[in-house]
N, C-alpha and C positions, 0 to 999 in steps of 0.2 A: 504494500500500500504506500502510496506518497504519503499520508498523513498517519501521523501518531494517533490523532485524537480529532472529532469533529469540530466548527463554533459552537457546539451548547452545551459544553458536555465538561468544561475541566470550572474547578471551584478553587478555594482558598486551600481547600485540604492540599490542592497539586501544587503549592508553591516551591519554587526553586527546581521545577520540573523542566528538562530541556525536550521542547515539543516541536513538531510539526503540522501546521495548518493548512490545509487547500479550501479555497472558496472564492466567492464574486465581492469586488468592493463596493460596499454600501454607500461608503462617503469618505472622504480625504478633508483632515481639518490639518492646515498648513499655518501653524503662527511665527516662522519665521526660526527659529529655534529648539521648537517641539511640531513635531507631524504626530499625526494619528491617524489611524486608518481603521475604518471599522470593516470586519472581516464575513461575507453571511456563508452560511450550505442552507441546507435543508434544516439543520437542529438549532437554528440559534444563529447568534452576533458575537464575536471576541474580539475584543479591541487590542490595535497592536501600537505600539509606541516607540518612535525615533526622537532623539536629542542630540545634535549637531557637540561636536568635541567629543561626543561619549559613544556614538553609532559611526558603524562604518561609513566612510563617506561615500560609497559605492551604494551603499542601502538606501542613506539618503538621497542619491541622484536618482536610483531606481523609482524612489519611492513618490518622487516630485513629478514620475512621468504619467503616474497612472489616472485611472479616469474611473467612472462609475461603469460598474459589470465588468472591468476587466476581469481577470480570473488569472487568481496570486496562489501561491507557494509561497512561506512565509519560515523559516527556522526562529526558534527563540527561548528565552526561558519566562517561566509564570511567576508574577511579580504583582506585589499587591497595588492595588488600585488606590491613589490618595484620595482624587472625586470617585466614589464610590456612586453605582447607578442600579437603583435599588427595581425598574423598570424590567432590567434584563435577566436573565439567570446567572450571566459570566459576571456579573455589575460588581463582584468584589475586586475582581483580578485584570488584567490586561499581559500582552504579550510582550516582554524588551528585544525586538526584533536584531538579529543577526547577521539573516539573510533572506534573500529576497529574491523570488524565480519569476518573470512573468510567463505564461504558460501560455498566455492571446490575449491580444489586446481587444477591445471593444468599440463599436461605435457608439454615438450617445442613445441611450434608447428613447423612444415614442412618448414615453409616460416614467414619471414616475413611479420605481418601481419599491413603492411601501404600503402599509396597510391601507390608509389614507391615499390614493394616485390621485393624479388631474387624466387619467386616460377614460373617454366614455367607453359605453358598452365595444363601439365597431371597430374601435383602435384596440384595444384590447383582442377582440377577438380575431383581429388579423395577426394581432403580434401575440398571440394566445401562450405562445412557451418563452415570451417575458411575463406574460401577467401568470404562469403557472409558478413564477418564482415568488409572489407575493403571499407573508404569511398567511392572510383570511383565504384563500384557492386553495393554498395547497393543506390548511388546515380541514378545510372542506372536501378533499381528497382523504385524507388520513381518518376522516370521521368514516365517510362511505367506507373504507378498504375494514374498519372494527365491524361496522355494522356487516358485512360479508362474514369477516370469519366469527361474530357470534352468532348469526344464525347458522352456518354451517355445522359450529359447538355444537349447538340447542338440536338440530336436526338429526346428527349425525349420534346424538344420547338417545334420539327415539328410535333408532335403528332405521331411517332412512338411507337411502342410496342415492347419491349423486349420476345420473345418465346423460350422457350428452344426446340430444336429436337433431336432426339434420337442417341444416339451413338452407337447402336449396330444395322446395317441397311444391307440391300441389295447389297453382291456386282455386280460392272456394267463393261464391257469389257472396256468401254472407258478411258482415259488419264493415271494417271500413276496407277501401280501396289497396291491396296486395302492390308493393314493388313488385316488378315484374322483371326476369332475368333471361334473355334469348339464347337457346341452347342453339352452338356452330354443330355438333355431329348429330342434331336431329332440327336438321330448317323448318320454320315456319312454327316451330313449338317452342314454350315457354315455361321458367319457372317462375316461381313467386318465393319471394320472403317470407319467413313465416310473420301472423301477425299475433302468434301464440304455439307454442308447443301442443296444441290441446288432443290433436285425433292420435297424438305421439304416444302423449302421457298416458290416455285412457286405453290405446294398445300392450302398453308396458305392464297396465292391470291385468288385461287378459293375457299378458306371458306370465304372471306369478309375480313380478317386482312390485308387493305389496304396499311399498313405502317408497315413493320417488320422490326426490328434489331435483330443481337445477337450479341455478342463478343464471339464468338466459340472456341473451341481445333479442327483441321482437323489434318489428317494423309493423310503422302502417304511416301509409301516404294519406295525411289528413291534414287538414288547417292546425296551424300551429299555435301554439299561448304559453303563456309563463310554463304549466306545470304540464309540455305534450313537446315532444322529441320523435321526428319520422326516424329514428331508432332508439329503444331504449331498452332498461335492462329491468325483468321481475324474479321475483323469487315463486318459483312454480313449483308446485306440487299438488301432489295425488296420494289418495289411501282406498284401499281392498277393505271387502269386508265393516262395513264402518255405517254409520247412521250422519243426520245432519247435527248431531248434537256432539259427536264424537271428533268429528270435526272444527269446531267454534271452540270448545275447549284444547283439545291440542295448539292449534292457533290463535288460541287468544295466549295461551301459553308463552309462545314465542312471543308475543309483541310484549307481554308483561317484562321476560326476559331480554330485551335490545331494551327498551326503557331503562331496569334496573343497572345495565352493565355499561350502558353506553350513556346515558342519564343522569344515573342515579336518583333516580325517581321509582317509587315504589306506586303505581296504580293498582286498583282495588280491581273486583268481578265487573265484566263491561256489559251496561245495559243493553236492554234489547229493545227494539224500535219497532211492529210496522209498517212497512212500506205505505200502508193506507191511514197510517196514524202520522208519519214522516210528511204525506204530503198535505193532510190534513190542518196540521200546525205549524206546520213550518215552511211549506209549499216547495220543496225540494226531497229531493231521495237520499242527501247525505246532509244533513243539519247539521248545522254548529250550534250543540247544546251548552259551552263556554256558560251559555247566558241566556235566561229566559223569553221574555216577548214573545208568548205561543201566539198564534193566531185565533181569533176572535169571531164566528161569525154573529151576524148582527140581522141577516132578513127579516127576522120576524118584529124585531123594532122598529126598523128603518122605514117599510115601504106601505103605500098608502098614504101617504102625507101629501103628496104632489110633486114631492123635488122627483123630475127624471130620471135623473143621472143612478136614481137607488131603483125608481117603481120599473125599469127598462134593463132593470142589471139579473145577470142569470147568478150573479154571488155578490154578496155587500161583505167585504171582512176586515177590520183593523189590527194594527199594535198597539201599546200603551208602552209608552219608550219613557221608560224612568227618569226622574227629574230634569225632563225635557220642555216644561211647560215655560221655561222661559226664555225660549228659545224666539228671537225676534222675527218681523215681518218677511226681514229680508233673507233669513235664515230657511223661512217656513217656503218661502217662494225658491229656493235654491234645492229644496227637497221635492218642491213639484217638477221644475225642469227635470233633475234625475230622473223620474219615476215617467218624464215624457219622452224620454230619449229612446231613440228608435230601436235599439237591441232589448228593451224596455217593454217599451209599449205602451202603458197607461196613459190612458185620457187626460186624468190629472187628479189633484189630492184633494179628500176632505180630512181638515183637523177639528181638533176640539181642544181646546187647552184647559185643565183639573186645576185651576187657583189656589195659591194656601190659604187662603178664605174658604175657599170649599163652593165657592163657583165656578162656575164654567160656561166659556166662550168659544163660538165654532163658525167656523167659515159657512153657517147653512143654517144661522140664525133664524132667519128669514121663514123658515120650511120647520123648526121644531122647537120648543116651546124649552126654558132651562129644566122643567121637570124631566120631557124627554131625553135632553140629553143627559141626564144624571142618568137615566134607568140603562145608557149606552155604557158608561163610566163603570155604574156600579155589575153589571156582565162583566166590564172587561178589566175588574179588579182594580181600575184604574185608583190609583193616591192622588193626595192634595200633591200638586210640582211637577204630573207626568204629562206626558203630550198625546192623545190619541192620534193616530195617522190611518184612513180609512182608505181602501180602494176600491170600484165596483165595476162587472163587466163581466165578461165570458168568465166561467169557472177556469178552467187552466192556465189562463192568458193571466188571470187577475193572481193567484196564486203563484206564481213566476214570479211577477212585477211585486208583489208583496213581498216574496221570500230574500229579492236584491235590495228594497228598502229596508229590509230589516237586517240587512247583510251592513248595507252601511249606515244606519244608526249606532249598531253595534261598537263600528268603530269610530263612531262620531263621539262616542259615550266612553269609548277605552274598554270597553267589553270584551276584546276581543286580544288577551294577551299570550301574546306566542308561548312564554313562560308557565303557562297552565295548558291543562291537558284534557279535552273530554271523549271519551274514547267509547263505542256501541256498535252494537251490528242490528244494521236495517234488515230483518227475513220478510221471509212472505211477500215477492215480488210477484209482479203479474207476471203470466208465462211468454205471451206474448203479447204486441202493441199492434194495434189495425192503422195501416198508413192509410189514408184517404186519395191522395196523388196516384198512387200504384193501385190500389182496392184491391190489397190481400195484407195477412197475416206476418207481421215480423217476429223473429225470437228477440224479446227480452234482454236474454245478455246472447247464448248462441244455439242454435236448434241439438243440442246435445244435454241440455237442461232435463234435469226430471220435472215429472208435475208434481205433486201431492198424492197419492198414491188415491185419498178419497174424491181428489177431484181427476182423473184422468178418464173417469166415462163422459166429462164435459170436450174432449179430445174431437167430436164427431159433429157436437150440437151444439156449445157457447162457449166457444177458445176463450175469448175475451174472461171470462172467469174464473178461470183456469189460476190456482198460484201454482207457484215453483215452487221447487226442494232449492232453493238460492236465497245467498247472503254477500253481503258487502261489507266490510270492516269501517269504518269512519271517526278520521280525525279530528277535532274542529273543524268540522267544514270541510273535510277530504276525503274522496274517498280513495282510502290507501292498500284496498284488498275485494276481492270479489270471488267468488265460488259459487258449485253446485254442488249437489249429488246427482251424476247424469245416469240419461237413460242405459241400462245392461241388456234391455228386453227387445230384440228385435223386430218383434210385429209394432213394441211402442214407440220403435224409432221411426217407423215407415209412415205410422199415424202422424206423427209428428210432421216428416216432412211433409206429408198429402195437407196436414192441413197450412204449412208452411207455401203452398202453392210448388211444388215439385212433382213434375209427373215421376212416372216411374224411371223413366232412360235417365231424367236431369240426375234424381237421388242415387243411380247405379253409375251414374257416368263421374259423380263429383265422389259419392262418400260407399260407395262398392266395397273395395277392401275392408273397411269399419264393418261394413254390414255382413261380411261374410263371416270376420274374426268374432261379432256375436254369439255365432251359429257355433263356435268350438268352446265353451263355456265360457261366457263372461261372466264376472263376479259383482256385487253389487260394488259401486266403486263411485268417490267426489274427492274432489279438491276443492284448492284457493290459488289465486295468485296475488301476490301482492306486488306493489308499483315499488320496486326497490328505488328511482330516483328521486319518488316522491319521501317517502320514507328519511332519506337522506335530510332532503331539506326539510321537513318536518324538523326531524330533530337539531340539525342545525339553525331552527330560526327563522326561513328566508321562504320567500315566495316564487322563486324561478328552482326549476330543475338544474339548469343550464350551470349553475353556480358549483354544481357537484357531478359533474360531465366533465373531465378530462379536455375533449374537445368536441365542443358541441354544434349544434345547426345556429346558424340566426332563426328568425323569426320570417324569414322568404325558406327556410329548407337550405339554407346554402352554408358553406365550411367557407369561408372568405379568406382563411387563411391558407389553403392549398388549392385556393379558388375551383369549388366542386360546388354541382356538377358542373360540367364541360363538356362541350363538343368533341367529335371526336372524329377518324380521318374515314374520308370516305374507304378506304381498303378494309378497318374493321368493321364497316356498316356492310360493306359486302360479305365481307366471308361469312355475317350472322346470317346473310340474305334480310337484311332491313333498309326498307327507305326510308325517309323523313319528310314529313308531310312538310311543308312550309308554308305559313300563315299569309 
């Protein structure tokens, strides 16, 4: 090794030690007489120190050439620190340098390269392995790589197996849109990415691998956001043999375990939510229970008075947002634009403000008398100081638009702290969803889902009623894991797809091998997968993926920094046999 010893790693205990350091220069303080140079790697900062009469002068010329990110070589011994810097780990000691190697010189970089940069997101991520050298990245690295090997721990105690499955597979009609890969020794044919392990895992059941893990790369070509990567990486697994209850407890297991190891947060038994109580009160399928504000409805107060906007609404529901009531005009008008914004959708807002008087005044004055609006108040638990916020209009639409206003009251209010934890499983998902556009039947999460064993004679005559044997894991507002128990039963797979709208050629042409591997004993068998990049940021604090991705997409799908994708020459568009359309 070039070096004795890393920057993080020697203390006072090492003094009078004759060491060697490699790493990048942080900073050069030159006061004429004394130099310093602060030294990084990966482990830390160690400060090295020249003094003109007493340092080579060889060291000191070296030392006067260098520049930030060079990358030094550094001999010396450890010597107590007189300013002592209580900030760093090395803060007692520094280095009385000897000798001095420059190893390559540097240009000046793009950004500052410390905790605190002046580089925004696009510079950063062009120059991505400078900004990997910044402590918050590469701490956010080293958090992901614990959370890896403690679920491995956790998984590999319950006697799971680790299997790799292929990444160059079958593409299938269902959920989002498959990269696609042109095979050259078979033209005109293609693969796909996988955009989950899933017809892998549930085969591996039926070869006897009772207990499978993997920690995978999946793809899916989708519109991109903070917490979505067109590749990304989950923690998949499957179990034999096993109920949906058996499941939720193993897995709630592990997340208890990454919390405690990786945390240090101890979480208690995680509630259970659902799905029609989830959207019910909170009008989303993954709630942030952090903090109350259920939902309210109010029809049967509201309507018959003459205001419109309620007697024309197929749902009238509010929140009672805690001591919000004094919250001003201009405040209450910057809540209706939200709530008008076209990703949105509402019409617009009715309030009512709960006085510490113990009256109450409301935008619809006009239309209800203060006794009625008390009898709104006292429904919706409202206190003297809170603010009711009412929405009214199509049931789903209005439920939506509610669930993002109360997403940002929440953090209007400080509700919403990363530093706390509310952690539940949504069950009882409908099996599947009726698109109106197409006029057929979607699976839920994917046509490999069980029903409910007492609802599966609804299979033929009201899909729509239909729940699942499916569950979703949810973080504050995330959902950080989803699963079923899937179908084992081959007649109940084929009902499935018939009523999925798949003739018979589609379902043998796409999922054949599945259906035949039935046929030689399949065992009842579910999993989970959980969003391991989510995961990541979760416990790190943050709101983008992208933070805990090595090297990730922008928000176009593009790597900016090896500039992907790209064109490519017409000679390998021929030998795949592919043209390109041009626009």
């Amino acid at each position: 090794m070039l070096r004795t010893h890393n920057c993080g790693e020697l203390r006072i205990g090492d003094k009078d030690k004759k060491v060697t350091l490699c790493g990048w220069v942080q900073k050069v303080r030159d006061k004429g007489g004394m130099i310093w140079i602060d030294l990084r790697d990966r482990y830390g900062i160690t400060q090295l120190i020249m003094e003109e009469g007493k340092s080579d002068a060889a060291v000191i010329e070296s030392a006067r050439k260098l520049g930030r990110e060079f990358v030094l070589l550094a001999e010396g011994t450890v010597i107590e620190r007189l300013a002592k810097n209580n900030k760093i780990l090395t803060g007692d000691i520094e280095i009385k340098v000897s000798k001095i190697e420059i190893l390559n010189s540097a240009k000046v970089p793009p950004f500052i390269i410390e905790d605190e940069t002046d580089g925004g997101d696009d510079l950063r991520m062009k120059y991505r392995y400078l900004d990997l050298r910044r402590n918050t990245v590469r701490q956010n690295l080293e958090l992901r790589y614990r959370v890896g090997i403690e679920t491995r721990k956790y998984l590999d105690g319950l006697n799971f197996i680790d299997v790799e499955t292929p990444v160059l597979i079958k593409s299938t009609p269902e959920g989002a849109r498959d990269f696609i890969v042109p095979s050259r020794i078979n033209p005109g044919e293609f693969y796909a990415l996988p955009q989950s392990p899933q017809t892998f895992k549930q085969l591996l059941m039926v070869s006897g691998f009772d207990r499978y893990y993997q920690i995978v790369k999946c793809f899916r070509d989708e519109d991109l956001r903070a917490d979505r990567q067109p590749e990304f990486t989950q923690i998949d697994c499957e179990m034999s043999f096993i109920t949906q209850e058996d499941i939720l407890n193993t897995f709630e297991g592990l997340i208890r375990h990454l919390f405690k190891v990786v945390k240090g947060v101890e979480i208690g038994t995680l509630s259970r939510m659902t799905f029609a109580d989830a959207m019910k009160y909170y009008g989303n399928d993954k709630p942030d229970t952090r903090f109350e504000m259920k939902f309210v409805e109010l029809d049967e107060l509201v309507k018959g008075k003459g205001f419109n906007v309620f007697d024309a609404a197929e749902l009238v529901v509010g929140i009672a947002a805690r001591g919000a009531a004094a919250y001003t005009r201009k405040e209450v008008d910057e809540l209706t634009e939200f709530v008008k914004r076209p990703q949105i959708g509402a019409k617009g807002l009715v309030y009512v403000r709960v006085n510490e008087d113990g009256s109450v005044k409301s935008s619809v004055d006009k239309f209800y008398s203060e006794d009625e609006l008390k009898k709104w108040a006292e429904k919706m638990n409202a206190q003297k100081g809170d603010l009711i916020l009412i929405l009214a209009g199509e049931a789903k639409q209005t439920r939506g638009a509610l669930s993002e206003l109360r997403l940002e009251m929440g953090k209007r209010l400080g509700l919403r702290d990363k530093n706390k934890y509310s952690c539940l499983w949504v069950v009882d998902f409908p099996l599947v969803e009726y698109n109106e556009e197409e006029k057929r039947w979607f699976a839920m999460h994917h046509p490999f889902t069980s029903p409910k064993p007492e609802d599966i004679h609804l299979l033929k005559t009201d899909p729509g009623k239909i729940r699942a044997n499916a569950y979703d894991m949810v973080i504050n507002g995330v959902e950080v894991g989803g699963g079923s128990i899937r179908i084992h039963n081959r007649d109940v797979q084929e009902q499935m797809f018939k009523t999925l709208g798949f003739t018979e050629e589609e379902a043998r042409a796409q999922f054949g091998f599945l259906m035949e591997a039935f046929e030689f004993g399949a065992p009842p068998h579910g999993g989970i997968a959980f969003g391991f990049d989510r995961l990541c940021a979760l416990f790190g604090g943050a709101d983008s993926i992208r933070d805990f991705i090595a090297f990730p997409k922008n928000n176009a799908g593009r790597d900016v920094m090896i500039d992907s994708p790209s064109h490519i020459e017409q000679k390998q568009l021929d030998e795949l046999n592919i043209a390109v359309k041009k626009k």
